[in-house]
C-alpha positions in Angstrom: -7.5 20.0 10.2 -8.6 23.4 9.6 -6.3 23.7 6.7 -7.6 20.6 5.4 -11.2 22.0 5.6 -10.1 25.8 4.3 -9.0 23.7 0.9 -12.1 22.4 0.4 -12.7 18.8 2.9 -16.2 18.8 3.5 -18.4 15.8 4.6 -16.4 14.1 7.1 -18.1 11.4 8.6 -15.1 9.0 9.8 -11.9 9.8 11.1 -9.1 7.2 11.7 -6.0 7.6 13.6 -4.3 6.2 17.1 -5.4 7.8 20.3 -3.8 11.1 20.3 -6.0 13.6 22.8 -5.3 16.3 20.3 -5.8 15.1 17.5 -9.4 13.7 18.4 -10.0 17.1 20.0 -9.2 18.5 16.7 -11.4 16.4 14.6 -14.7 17.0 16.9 -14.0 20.3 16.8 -13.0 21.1 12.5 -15.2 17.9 11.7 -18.0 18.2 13.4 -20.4 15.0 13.6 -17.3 13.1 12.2 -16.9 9.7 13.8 -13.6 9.0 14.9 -12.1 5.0 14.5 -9.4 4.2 16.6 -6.8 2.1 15.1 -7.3 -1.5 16.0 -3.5 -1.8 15.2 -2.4 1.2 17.9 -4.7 0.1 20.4 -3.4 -3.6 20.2 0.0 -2.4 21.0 -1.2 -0.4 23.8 -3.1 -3.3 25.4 0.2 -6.1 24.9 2.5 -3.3 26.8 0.1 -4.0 30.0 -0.1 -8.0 29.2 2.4 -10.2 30.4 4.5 -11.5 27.8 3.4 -15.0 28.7 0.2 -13.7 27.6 0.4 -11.8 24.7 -0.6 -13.9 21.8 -3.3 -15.6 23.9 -4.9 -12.1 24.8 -4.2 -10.4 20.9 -5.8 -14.2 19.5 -9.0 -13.8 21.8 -9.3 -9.6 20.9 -9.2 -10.3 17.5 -11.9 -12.8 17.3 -14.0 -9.3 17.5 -13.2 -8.6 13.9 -13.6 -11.6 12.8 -17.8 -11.5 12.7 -19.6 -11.1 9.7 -21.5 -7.9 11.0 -22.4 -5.3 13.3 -24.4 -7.5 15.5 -22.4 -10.5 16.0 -19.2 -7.9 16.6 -21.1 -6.5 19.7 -21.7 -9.4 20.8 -18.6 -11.0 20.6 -17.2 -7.9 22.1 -19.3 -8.4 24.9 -18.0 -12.1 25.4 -14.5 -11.0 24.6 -14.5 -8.4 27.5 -16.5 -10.9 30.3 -13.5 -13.1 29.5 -11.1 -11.2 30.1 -12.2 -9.5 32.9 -11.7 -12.6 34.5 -8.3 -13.2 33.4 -7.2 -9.6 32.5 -9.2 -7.1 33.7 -6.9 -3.9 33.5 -7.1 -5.2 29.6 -10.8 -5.7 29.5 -11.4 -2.1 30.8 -9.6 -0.5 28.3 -11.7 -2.3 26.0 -15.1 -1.1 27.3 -13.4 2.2 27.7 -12.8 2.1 23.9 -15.6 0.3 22.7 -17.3 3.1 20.8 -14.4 4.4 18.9 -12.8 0.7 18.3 -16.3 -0.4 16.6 -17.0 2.7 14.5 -16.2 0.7 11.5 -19.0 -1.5 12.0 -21.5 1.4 11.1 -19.8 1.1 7.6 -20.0 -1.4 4.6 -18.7 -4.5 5.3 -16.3 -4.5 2.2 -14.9 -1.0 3.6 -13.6 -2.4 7.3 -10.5 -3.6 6.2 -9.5 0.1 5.4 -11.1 1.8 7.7 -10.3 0.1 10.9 -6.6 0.8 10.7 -3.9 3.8 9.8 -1.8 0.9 8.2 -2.5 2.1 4.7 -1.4 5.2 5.6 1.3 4.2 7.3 2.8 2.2 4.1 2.7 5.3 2.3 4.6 7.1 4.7 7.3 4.4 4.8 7.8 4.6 1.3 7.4 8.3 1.1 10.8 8.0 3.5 12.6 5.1 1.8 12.6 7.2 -1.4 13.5 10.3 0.5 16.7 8.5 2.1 18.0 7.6 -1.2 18.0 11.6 -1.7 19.3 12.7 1.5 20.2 16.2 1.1 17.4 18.1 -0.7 18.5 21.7 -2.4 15.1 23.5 -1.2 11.8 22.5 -0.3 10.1 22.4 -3.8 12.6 19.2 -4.6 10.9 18.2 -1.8 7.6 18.3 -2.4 8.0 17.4 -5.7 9.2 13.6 -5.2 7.1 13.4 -2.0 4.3 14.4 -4.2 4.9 12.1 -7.0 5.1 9.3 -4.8 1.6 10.3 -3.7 0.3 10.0 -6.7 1.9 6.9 -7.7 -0.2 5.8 -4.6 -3.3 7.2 -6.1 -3.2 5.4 -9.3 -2.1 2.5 -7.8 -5.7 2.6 -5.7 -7.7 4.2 -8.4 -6.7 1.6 -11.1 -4.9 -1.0 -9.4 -5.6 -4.5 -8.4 -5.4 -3.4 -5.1 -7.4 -0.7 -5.1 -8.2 1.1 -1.5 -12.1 1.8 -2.3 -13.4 0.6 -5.8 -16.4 2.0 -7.2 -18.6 -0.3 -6.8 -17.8 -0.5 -3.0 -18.1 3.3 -2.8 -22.0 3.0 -4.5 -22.6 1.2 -1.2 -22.5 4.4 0.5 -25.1 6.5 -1.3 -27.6 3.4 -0.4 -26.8 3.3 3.3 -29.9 5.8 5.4 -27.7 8.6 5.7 -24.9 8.6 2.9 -21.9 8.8 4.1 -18.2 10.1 2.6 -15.4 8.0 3.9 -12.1 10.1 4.6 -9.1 9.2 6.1 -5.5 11.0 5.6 -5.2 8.1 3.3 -7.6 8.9 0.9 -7.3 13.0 1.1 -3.6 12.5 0.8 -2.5 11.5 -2.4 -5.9 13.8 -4.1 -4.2 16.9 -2.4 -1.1 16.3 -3.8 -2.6 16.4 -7.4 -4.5 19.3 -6.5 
């Protein structure tokens, strides 16, 4: 994180990764102010290892139906429903949610076209994955520049792909959004700062 901010990251305001103590210590202390977002993904895996399998894709079907709303208002209040549920029927699973209400629903606070990238790691985590299927092939690197070479131009690859793309992570448009919103706001996640740093 500090590194990150020596080369130049400034402006934080949202932070996503899974629930690693240390990490979120490390982002409130570097990125001060700086939201954090929990990944929806992470913290769906950690709620179906306390579920009974029975259970499962009843429980993950009823949690999702929080994402599902068309905005900020109706998400809190479906969280709301989604937790009195399941406190019924799963209450070890509805605590966790109240417990991780705040940093589950920081996406909300965000443009509605962004959510799909900013309440998960998943891009990030496809990058990786390919980052490691091309580095199989290799196998044996000679030093660490080889290395960071291919590693690198798969980042970039991954940069046009979402600056240019049809798939593209933020478009422009989408990005405008921001600078209208009360208090702009500069969305970074390891995504994002990722593939820019290796062109840097």
């Amino acid at each position: 994180m500090r590194s990150l901010k020596t080369r130049g990251l400034d402006g934080v305001k949202l932070v996503m990764s899974d629930a690693h103590t240390g990490l979120k210590k490390a982002i409130g202390t570097v990125f001060q102010g700086a939201g954090w977002q929990r990944c929806r993904v992470h913290f769906m895996r950690n709620v179906l290892a306390v579920v009974p399998k029975g259970s499962q894709d009843m429980v993950a079907s009823i949690i999702r139906t929080i994402f599902a709303q068309p905005d900020r208002e109706h998400i809190e209040k479906q969280f709301r429903e989604v937790t009195t549920m399941l406190a019924r029927s799963h209450p070890k699973v509805a605590a966790m949610l109240v417990d991780a209400q705040p940093d589950l629903l920081a996406f909300a606070a965000f443009p509605r076209r962004h959510w799909r990238q900013i309440w998960s790691t998943n891009p990030l985590e496809r990058v990786n994955k390919e980052i490691k299927r091309r580095t199989d092939v290799v196998g044996v690197f000679p030093n660490s520049a080889a290395l960071l070479r291919l590693a690198g131009s798969v980042l970039i690859e991954q940069h046009d792909e979402w600056e240019a793309g049809e798939r593209r992570y933020f478009s422009e448009a989408s990005m405008l959004e921001l600078a209208t919103m009360n208090n702009p706001i500069e969305v970074i996640d390891e995504a994002v700062i990722l593939p820019e740093l290796a062109a840097a």
